[in-house]
C-alpha positions in Angstrom: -11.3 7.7 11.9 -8.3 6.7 14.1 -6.3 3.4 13.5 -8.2 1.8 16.6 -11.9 2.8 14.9 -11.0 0.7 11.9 -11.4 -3.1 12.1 -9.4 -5.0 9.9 -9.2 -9.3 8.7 -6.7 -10.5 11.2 -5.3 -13.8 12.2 -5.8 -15.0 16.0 -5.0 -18.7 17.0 -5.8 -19.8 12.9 -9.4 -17.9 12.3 -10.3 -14.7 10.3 -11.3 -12.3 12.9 -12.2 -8.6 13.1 -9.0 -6.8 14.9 -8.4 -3.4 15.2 -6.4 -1.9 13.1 -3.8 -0.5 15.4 -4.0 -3.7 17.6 -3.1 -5.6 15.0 -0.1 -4.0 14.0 1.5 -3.9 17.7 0.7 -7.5 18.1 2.1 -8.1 14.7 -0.7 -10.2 13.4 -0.8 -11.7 10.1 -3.4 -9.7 8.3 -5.1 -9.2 4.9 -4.0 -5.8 3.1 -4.3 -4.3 -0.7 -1.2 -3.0 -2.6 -1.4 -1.1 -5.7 0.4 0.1 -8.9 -0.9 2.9 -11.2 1.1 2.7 -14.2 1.2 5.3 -17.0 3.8 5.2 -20.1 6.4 3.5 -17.9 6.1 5.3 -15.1 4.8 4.1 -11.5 2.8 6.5 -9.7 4.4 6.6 -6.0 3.2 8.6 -3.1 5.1 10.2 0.1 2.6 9.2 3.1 1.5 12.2 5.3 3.6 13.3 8.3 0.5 12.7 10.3 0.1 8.3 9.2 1.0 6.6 12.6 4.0 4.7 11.2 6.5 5.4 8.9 5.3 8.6 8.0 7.4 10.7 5.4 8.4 7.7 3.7 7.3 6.8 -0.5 5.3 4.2 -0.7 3.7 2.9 -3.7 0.5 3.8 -5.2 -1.6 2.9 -2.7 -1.8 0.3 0.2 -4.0 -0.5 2.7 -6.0 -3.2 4.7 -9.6 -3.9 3.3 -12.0 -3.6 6.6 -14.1 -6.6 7.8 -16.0 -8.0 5.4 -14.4 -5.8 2.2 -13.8 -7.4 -1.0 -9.9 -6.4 -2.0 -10.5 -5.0 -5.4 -13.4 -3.2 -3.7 -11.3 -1.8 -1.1 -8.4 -1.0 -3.6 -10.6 0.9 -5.3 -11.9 2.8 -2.4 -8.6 3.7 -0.8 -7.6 4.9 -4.5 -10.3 7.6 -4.4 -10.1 8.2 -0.5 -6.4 8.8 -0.8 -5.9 10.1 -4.2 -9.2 11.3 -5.8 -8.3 8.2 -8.6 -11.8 6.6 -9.9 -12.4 4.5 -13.0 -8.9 2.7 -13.3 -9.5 -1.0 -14.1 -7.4 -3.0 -11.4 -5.8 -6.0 -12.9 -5.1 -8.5 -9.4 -1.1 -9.8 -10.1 -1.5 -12.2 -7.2 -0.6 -12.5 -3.5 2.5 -11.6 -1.5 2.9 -12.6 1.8 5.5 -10.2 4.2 6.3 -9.5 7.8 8.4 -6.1 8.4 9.1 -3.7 10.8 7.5 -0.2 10.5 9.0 1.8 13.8 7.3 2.8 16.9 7.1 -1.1 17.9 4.7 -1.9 15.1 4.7 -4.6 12.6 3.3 -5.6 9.3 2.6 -9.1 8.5 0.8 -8.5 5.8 -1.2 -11.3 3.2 -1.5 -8.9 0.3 -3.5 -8.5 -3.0 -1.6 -6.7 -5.5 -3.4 -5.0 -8.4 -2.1 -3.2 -11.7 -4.1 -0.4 -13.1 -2.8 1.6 -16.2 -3.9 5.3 -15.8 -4.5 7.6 -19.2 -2.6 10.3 -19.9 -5.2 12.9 -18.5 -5.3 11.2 -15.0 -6.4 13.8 -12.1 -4.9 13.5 -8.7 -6.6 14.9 -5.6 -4.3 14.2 -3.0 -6.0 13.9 0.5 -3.2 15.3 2.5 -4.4 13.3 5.8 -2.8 10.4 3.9 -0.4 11.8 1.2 2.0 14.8 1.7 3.6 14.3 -2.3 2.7 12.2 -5.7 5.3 10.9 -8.3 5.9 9.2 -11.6 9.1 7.2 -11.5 10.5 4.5 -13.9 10.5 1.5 -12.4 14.3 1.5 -13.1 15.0 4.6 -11.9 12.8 3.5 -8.2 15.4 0.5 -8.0 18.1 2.8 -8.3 16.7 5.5 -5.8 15.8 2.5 -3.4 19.6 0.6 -3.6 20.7 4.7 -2.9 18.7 5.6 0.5 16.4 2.4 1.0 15.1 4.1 4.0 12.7 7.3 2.2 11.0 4.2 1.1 8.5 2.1 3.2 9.7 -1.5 4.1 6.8 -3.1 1.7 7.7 -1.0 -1.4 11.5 -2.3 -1.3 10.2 -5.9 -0.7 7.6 -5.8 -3.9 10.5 -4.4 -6.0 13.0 -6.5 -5.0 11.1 -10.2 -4.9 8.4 -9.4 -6.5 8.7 -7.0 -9.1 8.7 -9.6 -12.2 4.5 -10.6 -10.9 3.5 -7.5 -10.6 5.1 -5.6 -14.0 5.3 -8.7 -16.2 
């Protein structure tokens, strides 16, 4: 599927209507989207998006994020994208709340992004299965030690990650 085959929750003129993706993003559209944080002994699972994602590609995002399609419940499609993107079933996603943004992402493209965030807290024995159409690399990083990395060369890392860690970090870790 290309970004214009997928139709995602959009704004237009005040109602909930069925966009495509990549429409959505050059228009800059306030849309719904899913964030999420695997978690395991400290650690935040982060990934390196694929050279081949059609913007910011290369850069670390967290866990997973995406945009539920029309019609998709969020923890539904949270736990979708988690298997579709990193071969993770089973986790039980705690939602942390809502975050509202609107960044730049290169090429002319924008999120503005009305986000559910969910927690999940892997086991020790977690597989990974990267799908490397969407991932290209997989870390564990102290949350600490992601601040620090961010604050050194903010941009390997994707607009949205340095926004959740730097205004919203206390909702979704406390």
């Amino acid at each position: 599927m290309t970004p214009t085959d997928i139709m995602i929750p959009a704004w237009i003129d005040g109602t909930l209507t069925p966009v495509e993706k990549l429409a959505a993003h050059q228009r800059g559209l306030r849309h719904l989207a899913v964030s999420v944080f695997v978690m395991r002994a400290g650690k935040i699972l982060i990934q390196q998006r694929a050279l081949g994602k059609y913007h910011t590609p290369g850069l670390w995002a967290n866990t997973c994020c995406t945009h539920p399609e029309w019609g998709e419940a969020a923890q539904a499609c949270a736990n979708r994208r988690l298997d579709e993107e990193l071969g993770i079933t089973g986790l039980d996603l705690d939602h942390r709340g809502q975050v509202e943004y609107r960044a730049e992402v290169g090429n002319g493209l924008i999120e503005h992004e009305l986000v559910e965030v969910f927690l999940a807290e892997a086991p020790a024995d977690l597989l990974l299965a990267p799908n490397p159409a969407e991932v290209m690399a997989t870390r564990w990083i102290t949350p600490a030690a992601l601040a620090a990395e961010i604050a050194a060369t903010p941009t390997l890392f994707t607009p949205w990650l340095r926004i959740y860690l730097e205004q919203h970090s206390s909702m979704i870790f406390d």
